[in-house]
C-alpha positions as CSV (number, residue, x, y, z in Angstrom):
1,X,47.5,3.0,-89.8
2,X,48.3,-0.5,-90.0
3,X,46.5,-3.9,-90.3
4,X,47.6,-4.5,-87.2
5,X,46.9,-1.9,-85.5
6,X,43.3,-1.5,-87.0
7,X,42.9,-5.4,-85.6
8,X,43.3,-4.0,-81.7
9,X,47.2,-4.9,-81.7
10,X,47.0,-8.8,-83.3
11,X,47.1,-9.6,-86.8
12,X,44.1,-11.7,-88.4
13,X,41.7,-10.5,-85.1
14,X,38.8,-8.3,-86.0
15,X,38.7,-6.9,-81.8
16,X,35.7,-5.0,-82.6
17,X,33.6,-7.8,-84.4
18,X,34.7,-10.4,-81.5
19,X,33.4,-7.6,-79.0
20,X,30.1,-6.6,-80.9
21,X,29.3,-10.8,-81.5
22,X,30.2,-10.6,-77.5
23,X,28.3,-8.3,-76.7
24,X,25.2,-9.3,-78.6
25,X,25.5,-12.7,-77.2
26,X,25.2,-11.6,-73.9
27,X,22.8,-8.9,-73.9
28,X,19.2,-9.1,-72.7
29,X,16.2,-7.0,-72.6
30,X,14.3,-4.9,-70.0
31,X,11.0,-3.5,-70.3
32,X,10.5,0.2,-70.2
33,X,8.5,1.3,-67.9
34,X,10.3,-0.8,-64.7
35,X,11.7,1.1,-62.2
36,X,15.6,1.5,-62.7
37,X,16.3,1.2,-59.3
38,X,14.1,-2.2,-58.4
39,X,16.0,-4.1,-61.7
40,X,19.4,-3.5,-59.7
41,X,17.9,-4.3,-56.3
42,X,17.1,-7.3,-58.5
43,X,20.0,-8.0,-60.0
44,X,21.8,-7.8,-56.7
45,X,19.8,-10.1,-54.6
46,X,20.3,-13.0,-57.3
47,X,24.4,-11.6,-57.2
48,X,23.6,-12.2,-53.7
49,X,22.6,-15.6,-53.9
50,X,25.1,-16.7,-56.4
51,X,28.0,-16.1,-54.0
52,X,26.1,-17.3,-51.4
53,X,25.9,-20.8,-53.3
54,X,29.4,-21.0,-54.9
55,X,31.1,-19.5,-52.0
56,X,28.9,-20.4,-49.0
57,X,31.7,-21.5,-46.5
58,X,33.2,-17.7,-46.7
59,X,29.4,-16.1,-47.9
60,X,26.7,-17.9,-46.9
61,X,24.6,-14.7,-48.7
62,X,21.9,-17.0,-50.4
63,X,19.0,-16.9,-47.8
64,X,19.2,-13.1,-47.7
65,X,19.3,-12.8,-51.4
66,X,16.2,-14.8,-51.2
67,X,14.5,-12.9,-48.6
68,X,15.8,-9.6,-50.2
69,X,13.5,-11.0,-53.3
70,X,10.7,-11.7,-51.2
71,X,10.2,-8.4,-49.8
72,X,10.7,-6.5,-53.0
73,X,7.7,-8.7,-54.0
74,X,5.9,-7.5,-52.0
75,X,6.8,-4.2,-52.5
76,X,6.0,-4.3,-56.2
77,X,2.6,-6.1,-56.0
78,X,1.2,-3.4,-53.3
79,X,2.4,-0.8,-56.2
80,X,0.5,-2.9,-58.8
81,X,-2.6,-4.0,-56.5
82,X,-3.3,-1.4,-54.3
83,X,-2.4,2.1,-56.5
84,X,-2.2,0.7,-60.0
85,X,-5.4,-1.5,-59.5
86,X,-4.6,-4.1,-62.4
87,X,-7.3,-5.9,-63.3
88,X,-7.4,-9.4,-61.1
89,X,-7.1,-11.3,-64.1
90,X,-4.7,-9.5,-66.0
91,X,-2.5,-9.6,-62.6
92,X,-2.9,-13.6,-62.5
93,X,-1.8,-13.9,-66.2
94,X,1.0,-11.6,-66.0
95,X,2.3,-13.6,-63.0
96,X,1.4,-17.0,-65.0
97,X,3.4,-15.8,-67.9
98,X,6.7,-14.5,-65.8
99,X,7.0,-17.9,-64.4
100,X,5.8,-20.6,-65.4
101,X,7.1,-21.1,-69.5
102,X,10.8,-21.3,-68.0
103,X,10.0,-22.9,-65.1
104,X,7.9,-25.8,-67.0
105,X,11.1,-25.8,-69.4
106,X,13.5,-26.1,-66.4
107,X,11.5,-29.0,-64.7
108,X,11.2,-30.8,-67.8
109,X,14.8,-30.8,-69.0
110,X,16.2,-31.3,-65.4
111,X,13.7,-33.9,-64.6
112,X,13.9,-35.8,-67.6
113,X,18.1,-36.2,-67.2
114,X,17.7,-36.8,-63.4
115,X,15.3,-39.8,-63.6
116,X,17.4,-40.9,-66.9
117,X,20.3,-41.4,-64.3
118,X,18.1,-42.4,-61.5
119,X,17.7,-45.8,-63.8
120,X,20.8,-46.1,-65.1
121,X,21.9,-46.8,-61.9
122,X,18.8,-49.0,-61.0
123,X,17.0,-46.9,-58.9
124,X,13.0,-45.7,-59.1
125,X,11.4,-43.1,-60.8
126,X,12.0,-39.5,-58.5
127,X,8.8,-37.8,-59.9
128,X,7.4,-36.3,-56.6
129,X,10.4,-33.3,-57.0
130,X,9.7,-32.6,-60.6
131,X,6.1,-32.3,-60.4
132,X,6.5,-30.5,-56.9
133,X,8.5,-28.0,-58.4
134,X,5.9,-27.7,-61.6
135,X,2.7,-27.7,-59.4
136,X,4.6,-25.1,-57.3
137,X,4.5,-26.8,-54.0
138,X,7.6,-28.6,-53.4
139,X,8.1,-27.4,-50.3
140,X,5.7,-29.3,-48.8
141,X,6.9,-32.5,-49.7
142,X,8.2,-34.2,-47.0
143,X,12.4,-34.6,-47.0
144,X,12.6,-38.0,-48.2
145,X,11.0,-37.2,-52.0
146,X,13.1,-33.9,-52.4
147,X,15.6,-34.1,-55.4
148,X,18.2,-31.3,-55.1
149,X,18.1,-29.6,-58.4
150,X,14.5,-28.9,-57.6
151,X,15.1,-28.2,-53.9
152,X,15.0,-24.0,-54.9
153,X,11.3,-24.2,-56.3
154,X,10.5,-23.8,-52.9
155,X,11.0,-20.0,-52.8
156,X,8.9,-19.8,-56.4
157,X,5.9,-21.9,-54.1
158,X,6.3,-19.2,-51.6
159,X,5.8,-16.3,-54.3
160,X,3.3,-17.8,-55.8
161,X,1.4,-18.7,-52.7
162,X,1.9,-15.1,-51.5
163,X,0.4,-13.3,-55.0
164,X,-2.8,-15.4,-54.5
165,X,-2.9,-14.5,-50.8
166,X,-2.6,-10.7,-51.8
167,X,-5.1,-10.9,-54.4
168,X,-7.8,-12.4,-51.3
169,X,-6.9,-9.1,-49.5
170,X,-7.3,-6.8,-52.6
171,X,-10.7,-8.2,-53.5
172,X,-11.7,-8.4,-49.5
173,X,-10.6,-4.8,-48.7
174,X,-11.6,-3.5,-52.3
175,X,-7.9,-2.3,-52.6
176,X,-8.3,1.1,-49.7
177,X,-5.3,1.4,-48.5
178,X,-5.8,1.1,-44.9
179,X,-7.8,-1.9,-44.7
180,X,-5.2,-3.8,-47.1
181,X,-2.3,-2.9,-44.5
182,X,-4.6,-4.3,-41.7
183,X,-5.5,-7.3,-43.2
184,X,-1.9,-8.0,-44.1
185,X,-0.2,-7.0,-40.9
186,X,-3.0,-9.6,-39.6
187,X,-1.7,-12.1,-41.8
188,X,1.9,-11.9,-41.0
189,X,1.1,-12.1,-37.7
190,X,-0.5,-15.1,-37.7
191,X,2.7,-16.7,-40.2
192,X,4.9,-15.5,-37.6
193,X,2.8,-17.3,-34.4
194,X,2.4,-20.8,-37.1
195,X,6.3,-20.4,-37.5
196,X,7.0,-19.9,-33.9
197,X,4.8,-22.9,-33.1
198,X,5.8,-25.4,-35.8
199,X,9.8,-24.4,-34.5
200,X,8.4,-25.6,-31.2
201,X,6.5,-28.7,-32.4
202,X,8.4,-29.3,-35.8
203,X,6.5,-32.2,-38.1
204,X,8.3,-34.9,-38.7
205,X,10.5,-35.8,-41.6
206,X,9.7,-31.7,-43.7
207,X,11.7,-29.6,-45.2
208,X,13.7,-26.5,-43.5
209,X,10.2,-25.2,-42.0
210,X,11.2,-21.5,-43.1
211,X,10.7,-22.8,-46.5
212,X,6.5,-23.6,-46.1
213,X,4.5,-20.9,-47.8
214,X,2.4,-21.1,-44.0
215,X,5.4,-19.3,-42.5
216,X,7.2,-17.2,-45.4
217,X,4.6,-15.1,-47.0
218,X,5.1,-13.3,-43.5
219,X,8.2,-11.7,-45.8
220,X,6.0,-10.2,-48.7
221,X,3.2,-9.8,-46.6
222,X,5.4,-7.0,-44.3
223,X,7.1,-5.7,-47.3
224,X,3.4,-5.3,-48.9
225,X,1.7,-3.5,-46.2
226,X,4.9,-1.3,-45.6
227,X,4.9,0.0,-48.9
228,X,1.2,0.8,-49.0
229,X,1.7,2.9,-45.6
230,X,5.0,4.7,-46.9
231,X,3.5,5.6,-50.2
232,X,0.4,6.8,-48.2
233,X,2.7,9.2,-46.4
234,X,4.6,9.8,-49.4
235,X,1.4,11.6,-51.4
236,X,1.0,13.6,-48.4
237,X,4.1,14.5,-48.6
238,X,4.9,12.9,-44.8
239,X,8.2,11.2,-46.5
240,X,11.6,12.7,-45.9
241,X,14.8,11.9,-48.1
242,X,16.2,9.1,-46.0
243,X,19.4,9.4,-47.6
244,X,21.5,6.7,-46.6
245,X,19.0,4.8,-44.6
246,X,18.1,2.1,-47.4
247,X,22.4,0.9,-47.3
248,X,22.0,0.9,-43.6
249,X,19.7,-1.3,-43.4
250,X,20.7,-3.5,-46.1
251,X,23.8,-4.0,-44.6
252,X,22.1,-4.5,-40.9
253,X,19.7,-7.3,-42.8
254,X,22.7,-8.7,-44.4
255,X,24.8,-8.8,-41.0
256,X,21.8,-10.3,-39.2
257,X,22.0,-13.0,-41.9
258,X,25.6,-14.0,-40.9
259,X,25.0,-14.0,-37.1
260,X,21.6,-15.8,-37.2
261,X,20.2,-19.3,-38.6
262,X,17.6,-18.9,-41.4
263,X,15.9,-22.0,-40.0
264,X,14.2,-20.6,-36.7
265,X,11.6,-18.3,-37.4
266,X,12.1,-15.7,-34.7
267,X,15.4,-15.1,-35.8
268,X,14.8,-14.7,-39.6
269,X,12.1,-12.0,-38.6
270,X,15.1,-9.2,-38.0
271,X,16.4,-10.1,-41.6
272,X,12.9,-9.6,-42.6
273,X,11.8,-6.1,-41.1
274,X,15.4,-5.1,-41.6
275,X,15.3,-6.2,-46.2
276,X,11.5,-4.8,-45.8
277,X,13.0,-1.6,-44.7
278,X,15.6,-1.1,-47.0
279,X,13.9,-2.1,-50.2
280,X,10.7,0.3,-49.3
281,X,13.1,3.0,-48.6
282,X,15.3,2.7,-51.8
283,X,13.5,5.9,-53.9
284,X,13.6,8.0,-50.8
285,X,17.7,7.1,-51.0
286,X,20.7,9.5,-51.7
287,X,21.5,9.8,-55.3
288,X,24.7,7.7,-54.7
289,X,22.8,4.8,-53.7
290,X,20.3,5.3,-56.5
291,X,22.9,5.5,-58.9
292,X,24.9,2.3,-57.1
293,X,21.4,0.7,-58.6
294,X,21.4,1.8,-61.6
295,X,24.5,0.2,-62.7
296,X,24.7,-1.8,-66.2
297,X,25.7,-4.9,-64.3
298,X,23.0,-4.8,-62.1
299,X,20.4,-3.9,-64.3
300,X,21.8,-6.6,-66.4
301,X,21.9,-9.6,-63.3
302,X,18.5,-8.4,-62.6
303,X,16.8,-8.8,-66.1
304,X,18.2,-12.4,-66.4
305,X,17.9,-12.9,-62.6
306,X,14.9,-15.2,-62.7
307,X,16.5,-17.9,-65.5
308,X,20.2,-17.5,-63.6
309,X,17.8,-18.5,-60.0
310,X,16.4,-21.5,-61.9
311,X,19.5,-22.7,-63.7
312,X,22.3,-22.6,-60.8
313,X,20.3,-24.8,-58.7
314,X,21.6,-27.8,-60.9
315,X,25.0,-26.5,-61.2
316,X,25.0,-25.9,-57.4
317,X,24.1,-29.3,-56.9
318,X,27.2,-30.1,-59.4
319,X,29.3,-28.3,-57.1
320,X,28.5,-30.4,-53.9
321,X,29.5,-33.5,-56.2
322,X,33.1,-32.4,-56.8
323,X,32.6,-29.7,-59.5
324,X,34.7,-26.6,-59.7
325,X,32.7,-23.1,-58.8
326,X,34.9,-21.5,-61.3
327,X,33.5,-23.8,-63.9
328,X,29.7,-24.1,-62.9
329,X,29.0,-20.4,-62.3
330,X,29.6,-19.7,-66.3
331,X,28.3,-22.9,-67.2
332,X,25.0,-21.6,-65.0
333,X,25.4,-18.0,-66.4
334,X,25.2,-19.7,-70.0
335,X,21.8,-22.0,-69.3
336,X,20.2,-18.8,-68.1
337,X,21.1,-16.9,-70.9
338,X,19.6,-19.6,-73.3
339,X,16.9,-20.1,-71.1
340,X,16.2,-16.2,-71.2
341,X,15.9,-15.9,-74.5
342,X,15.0,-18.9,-75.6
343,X,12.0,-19.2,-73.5
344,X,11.5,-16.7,-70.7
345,X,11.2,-13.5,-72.5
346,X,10.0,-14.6,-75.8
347,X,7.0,-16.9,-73.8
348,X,6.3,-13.6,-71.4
349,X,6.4,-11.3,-74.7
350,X,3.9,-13.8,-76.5
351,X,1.2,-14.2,-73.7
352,X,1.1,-10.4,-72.4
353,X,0.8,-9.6,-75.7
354,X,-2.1,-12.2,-76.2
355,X,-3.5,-11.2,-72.5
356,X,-3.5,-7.4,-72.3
357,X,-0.7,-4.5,-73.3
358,X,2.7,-5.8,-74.1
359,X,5.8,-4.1,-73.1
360,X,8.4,-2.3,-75.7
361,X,11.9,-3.3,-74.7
362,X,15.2,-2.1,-74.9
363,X,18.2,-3.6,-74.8
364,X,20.5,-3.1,-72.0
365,X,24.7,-4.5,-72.8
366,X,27.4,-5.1,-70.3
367,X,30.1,-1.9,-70.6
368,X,33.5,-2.7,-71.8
369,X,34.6,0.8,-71.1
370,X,35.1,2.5,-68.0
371,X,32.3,3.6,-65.9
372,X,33.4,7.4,-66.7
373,X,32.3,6.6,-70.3
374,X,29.1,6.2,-69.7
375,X,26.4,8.5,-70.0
376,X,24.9,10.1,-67.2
C-alpha cells in the first residue's frame, strides 16, 4: 500500500491522528449509573433551545426546550427524593456542585468583560445582572437592571427555587408517596392561580412574568407529582407499554409552543401537562423511541448541555448585534466544551467526591461512522 493511501488519500495527512486528536478534543464524560434515555431527553431539549435561539424567526423552539428541562427536573428529583431517599444534605450539595462552579465561572468572566465595555464607553457599573445571576435570582430584578448575557439565569433561579421547594415537601410529607403528590399538586395550583392573577394585574416594569420562580415551579412541581403517581402504578404493575405515546405528546407540547405565547400563563399550562406527559412516559416508550434517545449525539448534547445553556446566552446576545449564527453556534459549542472540562465536571467530580460517593465515568465520542457500525 502506499504513503498515500495509508494517509486517507492525501500525502503528508495522518487522517487517523487528525480524527483521534478530534475526537478526543470533543469528547466528554457521562456518569454511569444515569439513565440512557433521560441524557438524550437532555441533550435534545438544549438541541431544542439552540435552534430555537439561532434560528428563532423559522424555530422559535427555545421556551419548550426550557420547559422540556423543567419537567424532566422534576421527574428526576421525585426519583431521587421520594424512592431513592438521598439524604437532604447530600441532595443540596449534589445540586450545589452541578451548578454553581460553572455558573460562578460564567458570571465572573461575562461580567467582568461586560462592565469592562460598560466603561469604555462611559457608562455605570451593571452589577445588579451579574450578581442576580450568581445569587440565583435574576429573575426578579425588575427590567431596567437586566443585562442580556445574564438574562437566561432566570430558568437556573427557577430550578433552584423548585429543588428547595421539593425538599419542604419531602421533609413535611416524610417522603410517602401520596402525601408528596398532594402537597405538590397543591402547590402547582396555587403557581397557576399567582400566574393567572399577576397576567391580570402585571407589576410594573418585571421581567416576562412566566420567568418568576412564583409561577414556574408549577412545571417541575407537575412533572414531580406525576412521576411519583406513575411509578406508584408502575410497582403495581398498573403501567402499560405506552408505545408511542411519549413522541405524541412531545410533538403536541412542541406544536402548542408554536401556536401559543410563552408569556401568558394559561396558555403555557398545555405545553406544560403536555412535556410532563411525555418525559414521564419515556421508559414505558416503544423501543424505537428509546433507541431515538439513546443516540451518541444526544447523549453527547446532553452531557455538555448545562455548559452549552450557559455559554450561548452571550453568543445569542452576539447574534442580535450583527453576528453570524453560523459563526456563534461553534464559537458557543467551543466555550462550553472548555467550560465542561475545565470547570463543570472536574468541580462536580471534586466536591461529590469530598461530599459523599463519586461517580465512575465513561467516556461517550461523537461517531464518524455510520449509525450501522455501531454496536447495539
Amino acid at each position: 500500500m502506499s504513503d498515500r493511501q495509508q494517509s486517507g488519500g492525501t500525502a503528508g495527512i495522518d487522517w487517523n491522528r487528525v480524527r483521534g486528536a478530534v475526537t478526543t478534543m470533543i469528547a466528554v464524560p457521562v456518569r454511569s449509573g444515569h439513565v440512557a434515555l433521560l441524557d438524550g431527553w437532555r441533550g435534545f431539549c438544549i438541541i431544542l433551545v439552540i435552534i430555537g435561539h439561532f434560528a428563532e424567526t423559522l424555530f422559535p423552539l427555545a421556551n419548550i426546550g426550557v420547559e422540556f428541562f423543567f419537567v424532566l427536573s422534576g421527574r428526576l428529583m421525585a426519583e431521587i427524593l421520594v424512592f431513592k431517599r438521598q439524604e437532604i444534605g447530600i441532595f443540596l450539595k449534589r445540586r450545589f456542585a452541578r451548578v454553581v462552579p460553572a455558573l460562578a465561572t460564567y458570571v465572573l468572566i461575562i461580567g467582568t468583560v461586560v462592565n469592562f465595555a460598560f466603561l469604555l464607553d462611559g457608562d455605570s457599573l451593571r452589577l445588579a445582572s451579574p450578581l442576580g445571576a450568581l445569587f440565583l435570582v435574576h429573575n426578579f430584578l425588575p427590567m431596567s437592571a437586566v443585562v442580556s448575557s445574564f438574562e437566561h439565569t432566570w430558568s437556573l433561579a427557577v430550578e433552584e427555587h423548585s429543588y428547595l421547594l421539593l425538599v419542604l415537601i419531602a421533609l413535611i410529607s416524610g417522603r410517602r408517596p401520596r402525601l408528596s403528590v398532594a402537597i405538590a399538586l397543591a402547590l402547582c395550583a396555587l403557581a397557576f392561580a399567582n400566574g393567572v392573577r399577576l397576567m391580570l394585574d402585571p407589576p410594573a416594569g418585571s421581567q416576562y412574568l412566566v420567568w418568576r420562580s412564583d409561577i414556574r415551579v408549577a412545571s417541575v412541581l407537575l412533572s414531580f407529582a406525576l412521576y411519583v403517581m406513575l411509578r406508584r402504578a408502575a410497582d403495581r404493575g398498573a403501567v402499560p407499554g405506552l408505545g408511542w405515546f411519549a413522541l405524541a405528546a412531545t410533538l403536541a407540547a412542541i406544536g402548542a409552543a408554536f401556536l401559543y405565547p410563552a408569556s401568558r400563563p394559561p396558555e403555557l399550562a398545555i405545553c406544560t401537562i403536555l412535556a410532563a406527559m411525555a418525559v414521564n412516559t419515556l421508559e414505558y416508550s416503544a423501543a424505537p423511541v428509546r433507541k431515538l434517545l439513546q443516540n451518541p449525539m444526544l447523549l453527547w448534547a446532553g452531557a455538555l448541555s448545562f455548559s452549552l445553556y450557559l455559554w450561548q446566552q452571550v453568543f445569542y446576545s452576539f447574534v442580535h448585534a450583527g453576528m453570524s449564527a453560523l459563526l456563534a453556534v461553534p464559537l458557543a459549542v467551543g466555550c462550553a466544551l472548555w467550560s465542561f472540562k475545565r470547570i463543570e465536571d472536574p468541580a462536580r467530580n471534586h466536591l461529590n467526591a469530598r461530599w459523599g460517593k463519586g461517580s465512575r465515568r465513561a467516556s461517550v465520542r461523537l461517531a464518524f461512522t455510520s449509525p450501522c457500525d455501531q454496536p447495539d
